[in-house]
C-alpha positions as CSV (number, residue, x, y, z in Angstrom):
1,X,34.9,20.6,34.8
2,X,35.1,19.8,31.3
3,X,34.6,17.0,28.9
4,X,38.8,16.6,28.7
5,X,39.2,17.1,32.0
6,X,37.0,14.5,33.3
7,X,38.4,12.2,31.0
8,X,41.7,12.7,32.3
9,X,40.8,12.1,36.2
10,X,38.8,8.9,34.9
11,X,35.6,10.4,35.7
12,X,32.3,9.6,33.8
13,X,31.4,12.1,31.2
14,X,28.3,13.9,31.6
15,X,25.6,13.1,28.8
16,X,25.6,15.0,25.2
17,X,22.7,17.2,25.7
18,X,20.4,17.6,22.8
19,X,21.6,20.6,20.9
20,X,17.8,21.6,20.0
21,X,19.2,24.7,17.8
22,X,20.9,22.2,15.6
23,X,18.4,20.0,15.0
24,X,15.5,22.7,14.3
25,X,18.0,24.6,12.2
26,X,17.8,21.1,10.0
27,X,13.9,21.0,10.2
28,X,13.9,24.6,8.5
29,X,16.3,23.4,6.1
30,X,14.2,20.4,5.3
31,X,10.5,22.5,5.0
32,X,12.7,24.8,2.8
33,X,13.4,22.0,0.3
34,X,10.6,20.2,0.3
35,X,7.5,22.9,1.3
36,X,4.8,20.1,0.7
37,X,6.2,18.9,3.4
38,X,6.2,21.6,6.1
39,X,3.5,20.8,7.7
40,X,3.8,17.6,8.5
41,X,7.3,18.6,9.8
42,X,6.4,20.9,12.4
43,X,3.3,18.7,13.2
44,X,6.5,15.7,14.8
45,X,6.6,16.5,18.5
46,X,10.1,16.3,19.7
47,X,11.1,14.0,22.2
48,X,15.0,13.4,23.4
49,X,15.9,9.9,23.9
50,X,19.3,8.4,24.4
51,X,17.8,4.5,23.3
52,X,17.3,5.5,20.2
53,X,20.1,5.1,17.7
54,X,19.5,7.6,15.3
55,X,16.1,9.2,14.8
56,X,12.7,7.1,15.3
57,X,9.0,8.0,15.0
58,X,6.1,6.3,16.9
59,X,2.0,5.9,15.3
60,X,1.1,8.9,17.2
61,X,3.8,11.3,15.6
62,X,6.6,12.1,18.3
63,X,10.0,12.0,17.0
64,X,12.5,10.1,19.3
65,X,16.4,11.7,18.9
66,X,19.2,10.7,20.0
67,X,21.6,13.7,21.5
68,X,24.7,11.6,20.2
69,X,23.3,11.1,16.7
70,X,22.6,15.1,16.4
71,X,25.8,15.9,17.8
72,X,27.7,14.0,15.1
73,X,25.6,14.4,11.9
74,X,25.9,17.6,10.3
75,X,22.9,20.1,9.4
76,X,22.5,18.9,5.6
77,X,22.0,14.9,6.6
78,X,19.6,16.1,9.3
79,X,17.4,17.5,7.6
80,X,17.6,14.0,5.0
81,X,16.5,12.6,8.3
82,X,13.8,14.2,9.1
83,X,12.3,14.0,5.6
84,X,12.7,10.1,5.9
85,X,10.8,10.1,9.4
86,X,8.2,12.1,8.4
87,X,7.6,10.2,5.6
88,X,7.4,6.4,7.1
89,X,3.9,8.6,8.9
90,X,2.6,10.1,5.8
91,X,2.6,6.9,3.9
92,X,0.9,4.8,7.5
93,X,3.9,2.7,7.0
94,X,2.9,0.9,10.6
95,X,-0.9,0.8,9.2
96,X,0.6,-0.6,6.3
97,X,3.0,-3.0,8.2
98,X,0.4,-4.1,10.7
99,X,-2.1,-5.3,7.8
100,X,0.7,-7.1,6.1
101,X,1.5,-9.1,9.2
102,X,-2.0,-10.0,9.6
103,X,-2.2,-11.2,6.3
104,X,0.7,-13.6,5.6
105,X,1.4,-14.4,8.8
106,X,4.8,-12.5,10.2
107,X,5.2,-11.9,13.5
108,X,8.4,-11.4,15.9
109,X,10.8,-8.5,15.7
110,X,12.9,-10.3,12.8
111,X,9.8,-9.8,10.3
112,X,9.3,-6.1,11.5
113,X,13.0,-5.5,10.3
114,X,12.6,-6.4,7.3
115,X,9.1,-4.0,7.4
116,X,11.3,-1.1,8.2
117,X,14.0,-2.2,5.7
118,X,11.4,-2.5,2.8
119,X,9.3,0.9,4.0
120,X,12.9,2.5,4.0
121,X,13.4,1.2,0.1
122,X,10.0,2.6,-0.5
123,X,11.3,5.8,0.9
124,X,14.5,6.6,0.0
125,X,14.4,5.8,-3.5
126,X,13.9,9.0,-4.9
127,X,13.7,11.1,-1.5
128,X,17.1,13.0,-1.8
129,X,18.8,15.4,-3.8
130,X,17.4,18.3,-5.8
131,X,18.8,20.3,-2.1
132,X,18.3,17.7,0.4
133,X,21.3,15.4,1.0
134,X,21.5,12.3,1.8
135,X,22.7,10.4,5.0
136,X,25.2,8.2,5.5
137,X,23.4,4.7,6.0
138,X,21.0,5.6,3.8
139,X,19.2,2.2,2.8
140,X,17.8,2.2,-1.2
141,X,16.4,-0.5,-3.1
142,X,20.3,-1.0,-5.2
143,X,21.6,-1.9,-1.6
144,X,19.8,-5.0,-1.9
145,X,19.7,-5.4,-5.4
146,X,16.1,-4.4,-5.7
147,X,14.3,-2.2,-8.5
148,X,13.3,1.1,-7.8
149,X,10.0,2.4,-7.6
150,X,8.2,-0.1,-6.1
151,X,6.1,-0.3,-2.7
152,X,7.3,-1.8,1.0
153,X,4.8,-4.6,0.6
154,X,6.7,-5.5,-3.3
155,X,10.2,-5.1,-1.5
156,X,8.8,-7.0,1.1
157,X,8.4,-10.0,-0.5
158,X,11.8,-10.1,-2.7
159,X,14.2,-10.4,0.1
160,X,15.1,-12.0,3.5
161,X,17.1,-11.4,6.4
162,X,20.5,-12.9,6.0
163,X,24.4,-12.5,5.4
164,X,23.0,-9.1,2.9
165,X,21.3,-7.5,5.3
166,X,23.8,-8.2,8.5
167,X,24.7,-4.0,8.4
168,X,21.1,-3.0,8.5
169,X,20.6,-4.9,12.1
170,X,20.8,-1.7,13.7
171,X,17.8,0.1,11.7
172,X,15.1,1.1,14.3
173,X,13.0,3.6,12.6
174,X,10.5,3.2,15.2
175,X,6.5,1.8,15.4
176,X,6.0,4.5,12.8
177,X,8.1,2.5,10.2
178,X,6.8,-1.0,11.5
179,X,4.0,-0.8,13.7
180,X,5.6,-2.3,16.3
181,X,5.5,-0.8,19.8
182,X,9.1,-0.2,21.4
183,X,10.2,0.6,25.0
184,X,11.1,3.7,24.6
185,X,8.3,4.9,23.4
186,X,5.5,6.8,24.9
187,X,2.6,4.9,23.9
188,X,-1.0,5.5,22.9
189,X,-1.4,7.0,26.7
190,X,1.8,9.0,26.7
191,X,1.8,13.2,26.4
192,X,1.9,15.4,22.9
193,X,0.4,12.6,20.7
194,X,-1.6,13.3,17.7
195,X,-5.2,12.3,17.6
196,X,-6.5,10.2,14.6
197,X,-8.4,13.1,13.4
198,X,-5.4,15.3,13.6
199,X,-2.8,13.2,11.4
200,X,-5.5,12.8,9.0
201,X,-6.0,16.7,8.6
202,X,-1.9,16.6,8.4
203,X,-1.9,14.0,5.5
204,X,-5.0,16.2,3.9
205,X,-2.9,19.2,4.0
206,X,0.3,17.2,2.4
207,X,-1.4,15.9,-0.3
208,X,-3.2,19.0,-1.0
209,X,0.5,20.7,-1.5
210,X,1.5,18.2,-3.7
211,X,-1.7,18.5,-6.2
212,X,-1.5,22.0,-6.0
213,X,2.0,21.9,-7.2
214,X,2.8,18.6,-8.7
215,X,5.7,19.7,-10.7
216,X,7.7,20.1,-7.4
217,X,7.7,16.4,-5.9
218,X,8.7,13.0,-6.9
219,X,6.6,10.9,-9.0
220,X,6.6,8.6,-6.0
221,X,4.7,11.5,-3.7
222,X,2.8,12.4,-6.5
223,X,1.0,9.2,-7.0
224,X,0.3,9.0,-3.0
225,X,-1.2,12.3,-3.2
226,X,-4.0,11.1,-5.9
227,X,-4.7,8.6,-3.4
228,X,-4.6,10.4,-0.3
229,X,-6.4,13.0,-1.4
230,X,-9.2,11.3,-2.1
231,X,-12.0,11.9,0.5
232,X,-13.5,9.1,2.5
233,X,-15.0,6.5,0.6
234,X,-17.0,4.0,2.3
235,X,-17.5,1.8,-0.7
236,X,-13.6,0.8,-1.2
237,X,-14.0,-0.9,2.3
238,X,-16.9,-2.8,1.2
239,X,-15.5,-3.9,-2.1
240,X,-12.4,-4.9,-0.3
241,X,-14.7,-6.8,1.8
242,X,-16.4,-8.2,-1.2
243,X,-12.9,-9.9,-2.5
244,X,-11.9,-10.7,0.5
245,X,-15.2,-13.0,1.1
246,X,-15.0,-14.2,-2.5
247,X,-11.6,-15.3,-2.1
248,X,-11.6,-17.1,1.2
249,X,-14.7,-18.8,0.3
250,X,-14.6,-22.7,-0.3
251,X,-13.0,-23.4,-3.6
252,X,-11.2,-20.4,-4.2
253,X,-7.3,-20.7,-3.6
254,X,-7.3,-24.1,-3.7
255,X,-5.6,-27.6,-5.2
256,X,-4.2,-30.6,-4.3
257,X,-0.5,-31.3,-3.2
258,X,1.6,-34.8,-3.0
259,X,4.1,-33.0,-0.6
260,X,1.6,-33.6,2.4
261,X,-0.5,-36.7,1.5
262,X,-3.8,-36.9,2.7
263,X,-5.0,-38.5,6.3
264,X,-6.8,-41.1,5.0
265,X,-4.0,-42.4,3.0
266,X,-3.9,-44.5,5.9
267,X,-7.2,-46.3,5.2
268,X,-5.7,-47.3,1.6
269,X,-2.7,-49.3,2.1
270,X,-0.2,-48.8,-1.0
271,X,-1.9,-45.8,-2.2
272,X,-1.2,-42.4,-1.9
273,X,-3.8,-39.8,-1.8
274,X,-3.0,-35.8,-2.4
275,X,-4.5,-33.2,0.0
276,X,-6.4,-30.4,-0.5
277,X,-4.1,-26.7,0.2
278,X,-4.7,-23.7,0.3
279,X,-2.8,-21.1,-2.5
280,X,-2.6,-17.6,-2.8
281,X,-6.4,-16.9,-4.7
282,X,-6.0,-15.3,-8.2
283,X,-8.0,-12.5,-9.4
284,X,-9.3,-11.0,-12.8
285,X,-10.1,-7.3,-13.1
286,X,-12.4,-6.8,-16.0
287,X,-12.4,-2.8,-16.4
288,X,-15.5,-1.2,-18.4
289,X,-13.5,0.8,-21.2
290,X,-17.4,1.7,-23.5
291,X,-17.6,5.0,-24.0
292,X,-20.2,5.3,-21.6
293,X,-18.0,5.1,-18.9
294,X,-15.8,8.4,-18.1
295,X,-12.2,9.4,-17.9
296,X,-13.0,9.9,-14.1
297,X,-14.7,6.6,-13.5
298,X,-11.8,4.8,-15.6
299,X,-9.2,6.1,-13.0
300,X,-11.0,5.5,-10.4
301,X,-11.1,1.9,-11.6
302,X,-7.3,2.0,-11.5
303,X,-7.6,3.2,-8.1
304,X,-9.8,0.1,-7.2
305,X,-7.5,-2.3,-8.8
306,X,-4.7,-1.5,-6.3
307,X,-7.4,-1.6,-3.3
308,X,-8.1,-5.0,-5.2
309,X,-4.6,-5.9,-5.2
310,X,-4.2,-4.8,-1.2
311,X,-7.6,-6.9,-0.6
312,X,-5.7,-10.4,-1.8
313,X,-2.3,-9.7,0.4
314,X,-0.6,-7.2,-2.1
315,X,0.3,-9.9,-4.3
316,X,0.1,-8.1,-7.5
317,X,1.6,-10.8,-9.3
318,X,-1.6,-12.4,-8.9
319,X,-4.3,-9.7,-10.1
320,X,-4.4,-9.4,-13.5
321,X,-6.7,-6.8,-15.7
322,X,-8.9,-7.2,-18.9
323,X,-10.3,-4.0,-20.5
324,X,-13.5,-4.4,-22.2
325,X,-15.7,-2.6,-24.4
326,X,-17.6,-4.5,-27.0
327,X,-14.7,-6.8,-27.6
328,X,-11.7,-7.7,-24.7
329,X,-8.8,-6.0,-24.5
330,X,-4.9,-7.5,-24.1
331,X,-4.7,-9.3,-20.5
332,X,-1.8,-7.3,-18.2
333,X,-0.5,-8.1,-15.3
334,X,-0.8,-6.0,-12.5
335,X,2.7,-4.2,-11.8
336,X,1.5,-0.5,-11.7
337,X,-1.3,0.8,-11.9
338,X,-0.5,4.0,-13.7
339,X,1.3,1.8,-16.4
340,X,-2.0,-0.4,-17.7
341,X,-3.6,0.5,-20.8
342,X,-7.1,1.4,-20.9
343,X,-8.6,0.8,-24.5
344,X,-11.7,1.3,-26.0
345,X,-14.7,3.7,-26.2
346,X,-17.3,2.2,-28.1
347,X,-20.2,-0.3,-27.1
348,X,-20.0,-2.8,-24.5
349,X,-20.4,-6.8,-24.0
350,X,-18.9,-7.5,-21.2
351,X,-19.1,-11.6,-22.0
352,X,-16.2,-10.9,-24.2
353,X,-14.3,-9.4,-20.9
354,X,-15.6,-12.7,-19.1
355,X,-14.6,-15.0,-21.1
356,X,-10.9,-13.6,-21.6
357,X,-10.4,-13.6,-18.3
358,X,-11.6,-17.6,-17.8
359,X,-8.9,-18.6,-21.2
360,X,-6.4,-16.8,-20.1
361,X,-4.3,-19.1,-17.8
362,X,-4.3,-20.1,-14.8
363,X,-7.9,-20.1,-14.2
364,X,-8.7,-16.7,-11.8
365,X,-10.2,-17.9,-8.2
366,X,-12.6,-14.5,-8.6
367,X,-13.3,-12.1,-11.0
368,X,-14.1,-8.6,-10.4
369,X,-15.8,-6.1,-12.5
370,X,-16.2,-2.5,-12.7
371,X,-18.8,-1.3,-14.7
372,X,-21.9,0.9,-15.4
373,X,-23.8,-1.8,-16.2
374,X,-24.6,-0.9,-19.3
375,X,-23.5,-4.4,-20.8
376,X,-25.6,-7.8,-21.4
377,X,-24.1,-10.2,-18.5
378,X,-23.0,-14.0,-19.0
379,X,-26.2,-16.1,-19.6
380,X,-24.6,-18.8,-17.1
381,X,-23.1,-18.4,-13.8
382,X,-18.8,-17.9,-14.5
383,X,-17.1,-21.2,-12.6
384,X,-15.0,-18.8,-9.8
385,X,-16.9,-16.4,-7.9
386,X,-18.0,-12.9,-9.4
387,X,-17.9,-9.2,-7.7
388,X,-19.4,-6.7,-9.2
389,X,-18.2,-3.1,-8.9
390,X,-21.6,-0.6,-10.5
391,X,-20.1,3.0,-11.1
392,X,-23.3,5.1,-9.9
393,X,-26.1,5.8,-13.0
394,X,-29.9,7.5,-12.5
395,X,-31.9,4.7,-11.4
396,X,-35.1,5.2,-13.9
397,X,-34.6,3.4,-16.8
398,X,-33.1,4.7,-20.0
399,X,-32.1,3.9,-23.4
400,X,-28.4,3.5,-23.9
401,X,-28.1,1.1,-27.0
402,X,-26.8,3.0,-30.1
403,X,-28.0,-0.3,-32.1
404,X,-31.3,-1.0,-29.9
405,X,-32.7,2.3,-28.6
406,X,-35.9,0.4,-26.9
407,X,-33.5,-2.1,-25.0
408,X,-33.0,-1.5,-21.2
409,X,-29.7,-3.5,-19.5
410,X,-30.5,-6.0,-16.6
411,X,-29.4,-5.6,-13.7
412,X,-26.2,-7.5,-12.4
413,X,-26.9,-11.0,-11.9
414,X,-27.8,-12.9,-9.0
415,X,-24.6,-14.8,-8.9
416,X,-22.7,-11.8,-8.4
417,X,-21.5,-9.9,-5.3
418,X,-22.5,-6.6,-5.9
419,X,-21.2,-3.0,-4.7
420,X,-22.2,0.3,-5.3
421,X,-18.9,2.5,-6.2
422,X,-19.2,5.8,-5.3
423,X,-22.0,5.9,-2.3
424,X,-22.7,4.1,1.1
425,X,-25.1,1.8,0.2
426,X,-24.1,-1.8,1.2
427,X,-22.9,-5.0,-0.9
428,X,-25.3,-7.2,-1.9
């Protein structure tokens, strides 16, 4: 019996049946437009669900359809789809999500929308055209009144759930997009998941795509290929570590507040005592800009700054950096990190670096340095706490002053958290 016909004796209809030929046909469409993306296309395990409402990816790359959504959502918007899917995986948009919540706090299903709304503005913002079209729904930054270009933990933090965001109430991307676990999904048990090794090897091949032909994506794939490309490095996780521990320490991120008096108020009738809170902790970057220190080494100190930047909660608004050769450079705020200046070449004197960073208001919490070591060090210990970031040199000692060849730099001092960048070797 037909679809019509059971209509018209009041009989239930049968279930839309996934029209597999139609949605594959999209996937080529989509590896055909963007080919740096190919393999992690055909790397999504298909799985037909009728609880999701459009498309949705879980942590362990299946792809969750709905047979309705394909049915009504022509070939050209599909293949949109898919790239946006793919991409909440690429970017570890739940990694990303579940860090975030651990580190300001959100929980429930309210802050995991707006995870998936901001990963989506982090997505979508230059994702389509150029072949691929976009699909109706399609959430960008402008349908918030947000910027473009920016990342989901930015968006994140510029809007809230409310009478703007009533349309998106339906958006379930999936725990790919959020990190949070749904009913419909499989689960970390459940058949055709990817091991951890094997989306790794997926993002490896991605990224190589994109360096290998840069001039065919998006400045915004672009710049997560340089980082993703990157191979393991066990020192970013210890100079993470480093801030982290500097920053939570007492002292750091902290001041005193009428809004809550203090407890023992009580014990002073009349008066009103402040009490201690604690703020967001500010850091100063001091970069190493002497012309000892190489083009390579200066980008990989921008890519430390944003691993700074993620150490602290991804408030970028609150790590600022200070190139420094023999004399300190501008102070800039930390918005992008492909957009700071990095001045010098000549000597070094990194006191100049320090004591920019401790005028220049407010006061940083911690200040973090990346630097040979080729530089005379503060003669007293800084009032915040000090990491050190030493690019790797030849241990013996050599002569590196043009002005002094007989003088030999001392090592960090013992105030300061240090951390070998570029090899295993622990902080100290």
């Amino acid at each position: 019996m037909t679809p019509q016909a059971q209509a018209a004796h009041g009989l239930p209809r049968a279930p839309i049946a996934l029209d597999r030929e139609k949605l594959f046909a999209a996937r080529l469409h989509a590896a055909r437009v963007r080919p740096y993306l190919a393999t992690a296309l055909f790397a999504l395990h298909t799985v037909e669900s009728r609880r999701v409402p459009t498309m949705g990816v879980d942590r362990h790359w299946r792809c969750y359809v709905s047979p309705a959504f394909v049915a009504r959502t022509p070939i050209a918007e599909l293949a949109g789809v898919w790239v946006h899917e793919v991409s909440h995986l690429l970017r570890d948009h739940h990694g990303r999500s579940d860090r975030v919540a651990r580190e300001r706090g959100l929980s429930g299903p309210g802050e995991r929308l707006r995870m998936n709304i901001a990963a989506d503005c982090e997505i979508n913002d230059d994702a389509f055209g150029d072949g691929l079209a976009e699909p109706a729904g399609a959430v960008r930054p402008g349908t918030l009144g947000l910027p473009e270009g920016q990342l989901m933990e930015d968006y994140l933090r510029r809007f809230g759930l409310g009478p703007g965001t009533l349309d998106l109430a339906w958006l379930d991307c999936g725990s790919g997009a959020d990190g949070l676990e749904r009913e419909w999904e499989l689960g970390p048990q459940g058949a055709h998941g990817l091991s951890e090794q094997e989306r790794d090897a997926v993002r490896f091949r991605v990224a190589q795509g994109i360096t290998g032909r840069p001039g065919s994506a998006p400045k915004g794939w672009r710049r997560w290929a340089e980082e993703a490309f990157q191979p393991p490095q066990p020192w970013r996780e210890l100079l993470g570590a480093a801030v982290r521990s500097a920053t939570s320490g007492a002292g750091a991120g902290e001041d005193y507040t009428y809004g809550r008096p203090a407890r023992r108020s009580a014990a002073l009738p009349g008066t009103v005592l402040p009490s201690l809170r604690r703020r967001p902790p500010r850091v100063s970057v001091v970069i190493d800009t002497s012309g000892s220190v190489s083009d390579a080494e200066l980008g990989s100190a921008l890519r430390e700054v944003a691993a700074i930047s993620r150490a602290v909660g991804g408030r970028r608004d609150l790590v600022r950096v200070v190139p420094c050769d023999a004399a300190a450079g501008t102070v800039q705020p930390l918005c992008r990190a492909e957009g700071i200046a990095l001045v010098g070449g000549g000597g070094t004197n990194l006191r100049a670096g320090f004591a920019k960073a401790l005028r220049t208001g407010p006061r940083p919490d911690v200040i973090v340095v990346l630097t040979d070591g080729q530089t005379r060090w503060p003669d007293s210990r800084p009032p915040c706490r000090t990491v050190v970031g030493l690019f790797p040199r030849p241990r013996t000692p050599r002569s590196w002053d043009e002005n002094d060849p007989d003088y030999v730099p001392d090592a960090p001092p013992a105030w300061a958290r240090v951390v070998e960048i570029g090899s295993a070797a622990a902080a100290r």
